[in-house]
C-alpha positions in Angstrom: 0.0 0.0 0.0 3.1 2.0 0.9 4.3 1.3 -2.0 1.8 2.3 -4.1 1.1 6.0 -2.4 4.8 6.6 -3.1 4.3 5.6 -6.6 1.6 7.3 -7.1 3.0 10.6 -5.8 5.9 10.2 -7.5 4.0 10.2 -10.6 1.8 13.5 -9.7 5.0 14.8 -8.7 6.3 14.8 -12.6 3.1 15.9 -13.7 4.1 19.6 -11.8 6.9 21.5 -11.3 7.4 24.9 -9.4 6.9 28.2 -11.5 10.6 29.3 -11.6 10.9 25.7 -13.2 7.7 26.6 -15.4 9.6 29.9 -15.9 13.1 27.9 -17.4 11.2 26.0 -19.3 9.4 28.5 -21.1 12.3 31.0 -20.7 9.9 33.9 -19.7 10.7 35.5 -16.6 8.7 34.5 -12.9 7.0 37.5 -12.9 5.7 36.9 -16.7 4.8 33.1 -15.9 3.0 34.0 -12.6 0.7 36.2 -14.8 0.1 33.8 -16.9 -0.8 31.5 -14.2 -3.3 34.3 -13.3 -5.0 34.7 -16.0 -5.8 31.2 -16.6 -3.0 30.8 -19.5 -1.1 28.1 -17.4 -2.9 25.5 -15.3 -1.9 25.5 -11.9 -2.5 25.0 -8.1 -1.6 25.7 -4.8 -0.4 23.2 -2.3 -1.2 23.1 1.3 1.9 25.3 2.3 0.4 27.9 -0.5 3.4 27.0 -3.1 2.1 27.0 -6.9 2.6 23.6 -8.9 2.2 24.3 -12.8 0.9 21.6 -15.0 3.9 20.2 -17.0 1.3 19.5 -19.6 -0.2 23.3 -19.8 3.6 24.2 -20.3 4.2 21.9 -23.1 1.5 22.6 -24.6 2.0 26.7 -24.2 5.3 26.0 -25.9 4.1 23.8 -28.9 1.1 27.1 -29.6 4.0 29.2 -29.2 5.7 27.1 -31.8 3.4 27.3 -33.9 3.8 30.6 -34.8 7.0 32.9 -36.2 9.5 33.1 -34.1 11.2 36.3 -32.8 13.7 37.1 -35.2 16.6 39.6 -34.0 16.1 43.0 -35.6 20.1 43.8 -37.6 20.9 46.9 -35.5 20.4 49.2 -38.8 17.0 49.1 -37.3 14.9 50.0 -34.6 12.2 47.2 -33.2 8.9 48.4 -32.1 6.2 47.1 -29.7 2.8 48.6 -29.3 0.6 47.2 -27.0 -3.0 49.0 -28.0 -6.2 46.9 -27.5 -8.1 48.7 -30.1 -8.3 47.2 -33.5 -9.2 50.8 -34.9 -6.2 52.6 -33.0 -3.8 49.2 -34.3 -4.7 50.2 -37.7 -3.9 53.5 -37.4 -0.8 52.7 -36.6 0.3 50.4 -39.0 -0.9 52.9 -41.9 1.3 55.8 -40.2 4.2 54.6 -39.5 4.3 53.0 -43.2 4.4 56.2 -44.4 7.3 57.3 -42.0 9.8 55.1 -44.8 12.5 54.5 -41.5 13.7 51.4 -40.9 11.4 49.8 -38.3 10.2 46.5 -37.1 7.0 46.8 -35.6 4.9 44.4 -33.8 1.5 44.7 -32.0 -0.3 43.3 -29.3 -3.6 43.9 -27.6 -2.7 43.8 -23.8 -0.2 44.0 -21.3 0.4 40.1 -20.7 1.0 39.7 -24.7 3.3 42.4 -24.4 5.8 40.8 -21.7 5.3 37.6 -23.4 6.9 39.1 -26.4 9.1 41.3 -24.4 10.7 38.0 -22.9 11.1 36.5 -26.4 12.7 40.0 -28.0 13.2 42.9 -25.9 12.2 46.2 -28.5 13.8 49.2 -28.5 10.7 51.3 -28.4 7.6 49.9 -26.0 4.7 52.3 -27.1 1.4 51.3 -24.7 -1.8 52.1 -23.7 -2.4 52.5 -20.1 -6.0 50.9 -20.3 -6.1 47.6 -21.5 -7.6 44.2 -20.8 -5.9 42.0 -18.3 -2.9 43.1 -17.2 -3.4 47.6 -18.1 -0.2 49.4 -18.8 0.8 50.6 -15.4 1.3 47.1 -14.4 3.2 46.3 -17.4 5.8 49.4 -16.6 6.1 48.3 -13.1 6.8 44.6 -14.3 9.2 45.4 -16.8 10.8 48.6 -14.6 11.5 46.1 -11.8 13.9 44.3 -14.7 17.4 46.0 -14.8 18.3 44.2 -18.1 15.3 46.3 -19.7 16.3 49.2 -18.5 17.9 50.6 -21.8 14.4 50.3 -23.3 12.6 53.2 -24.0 8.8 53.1 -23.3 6.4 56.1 -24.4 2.7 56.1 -22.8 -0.1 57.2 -25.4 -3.4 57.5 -23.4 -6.4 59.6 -23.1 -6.7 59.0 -18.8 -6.6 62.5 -17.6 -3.8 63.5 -15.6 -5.0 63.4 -12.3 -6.4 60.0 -12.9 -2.9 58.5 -13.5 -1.5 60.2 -9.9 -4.4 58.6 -8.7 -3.1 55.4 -9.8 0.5 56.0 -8.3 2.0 57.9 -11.4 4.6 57.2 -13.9 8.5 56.7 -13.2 10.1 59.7 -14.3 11.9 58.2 -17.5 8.5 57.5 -19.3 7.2 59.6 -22.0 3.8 60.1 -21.9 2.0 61.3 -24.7 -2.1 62.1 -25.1 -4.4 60.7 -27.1 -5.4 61.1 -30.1 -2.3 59.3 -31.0 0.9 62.3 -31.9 1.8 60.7 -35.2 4.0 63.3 -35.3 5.8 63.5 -32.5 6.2 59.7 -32.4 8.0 60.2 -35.7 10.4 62.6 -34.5 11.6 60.4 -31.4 11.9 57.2 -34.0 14.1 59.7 -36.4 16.2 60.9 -33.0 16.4 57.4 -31.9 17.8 56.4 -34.9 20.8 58.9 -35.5 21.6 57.9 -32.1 22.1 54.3 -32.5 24.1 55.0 -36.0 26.2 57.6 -33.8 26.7 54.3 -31.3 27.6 51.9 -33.9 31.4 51.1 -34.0 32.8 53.3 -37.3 32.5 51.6 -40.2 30.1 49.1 -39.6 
């Protein structure tokens, strides 16, 4: 009977792992996977002691889904990659038909929330993170905070283009002083000025001659 318990344990045992092994496997960061574990994109539980166990399966099959789709590919540094998080479809098109007209050498990606956003973010860290500060499931301030609390991300610049009124965002704790926040409706304009300033700066960076 002994036996059997352990055996049986055993096997539940290698049916879980911890999130930081979750978080390896997927190669996301812990604070990434336990939002993902929040919002019901991993399966997971809570032992006794209040410890998370993810579902081995749920990651596997996360990782085949995420396989099934285009890889991140690493942007040559001639360019600048772009991520804008924007849950309106009307707003996303608005940016894809601007900045095509801008003719600079971007790579732009979009996603509708917050959690897509560090998902990506963990694949392919951007140079430019434009967002929305009100979104579905994880909003934009939590997003900054996540990806603020990351010293290796701390080169990237992140711009905040939202129509919440001032007082509403103090309300909500702020912004940290590096973030450039813009109103809506969107500043084409402006946004095309820091992508043409961001770019003579990273040619200026480049070692001579490359």
């Amino acid at each position: 009977m002994t036996e059997h318990t352990n055996k049986a344990q055993s096997a539940a045992e290698a049916d879980y792992c911890t999130t930081r092994q979750a978080a390896e496997m997927i190669g996301l960061s812990l604070g990434t996977v336990r939002h993902m574990i929040e919002s019901g994109e991993l399966a997971a539980w809570k032992t006794a002691g209040g410890h998370r166990r993810v579902s081995v399966a749920s990651v596997n099959d996360y990782l085949r889904r995420r396989g099934s789709t285009p890889s991140a590919t690493r942007v040559p540094s001639n360019q600048l990659s772009v991520l804008i998080a924007e849950d309106d479809p009307d707003l996303q098109r608005l940016y894809q038909l601007n900045i095509a007209t801008w003719r600079l050498p971007l790579s732009v990606q979009i996603v509708s929330n917050g959690f897509e956003g560090l998902v990506q973010i963990g694949q392919q860290p951007p140079d430019v993170l434009i967002l929305d500060l009100m979104m579905p499931g994880m909003d934009g301030f939590e997003m900054i905070r996540t990806l603020r609390a990351n010293p290796a991300l701390a080169h990237m610049d992140i711009i905040v283009v939202t129509g919440m009124d001032p007082a509403r965002i103090t309300e909500r704790g702020g912004l940290p002083a590096d973030i450039t926040l813009c109103g809506k409706p969107v500043p084409f304009h402006q946004l095309h000025g820091f992508m043409q300033a961001k770019l003579v700066s990273q040619q200026r960076s480049l070692p001579r001659g490359f």
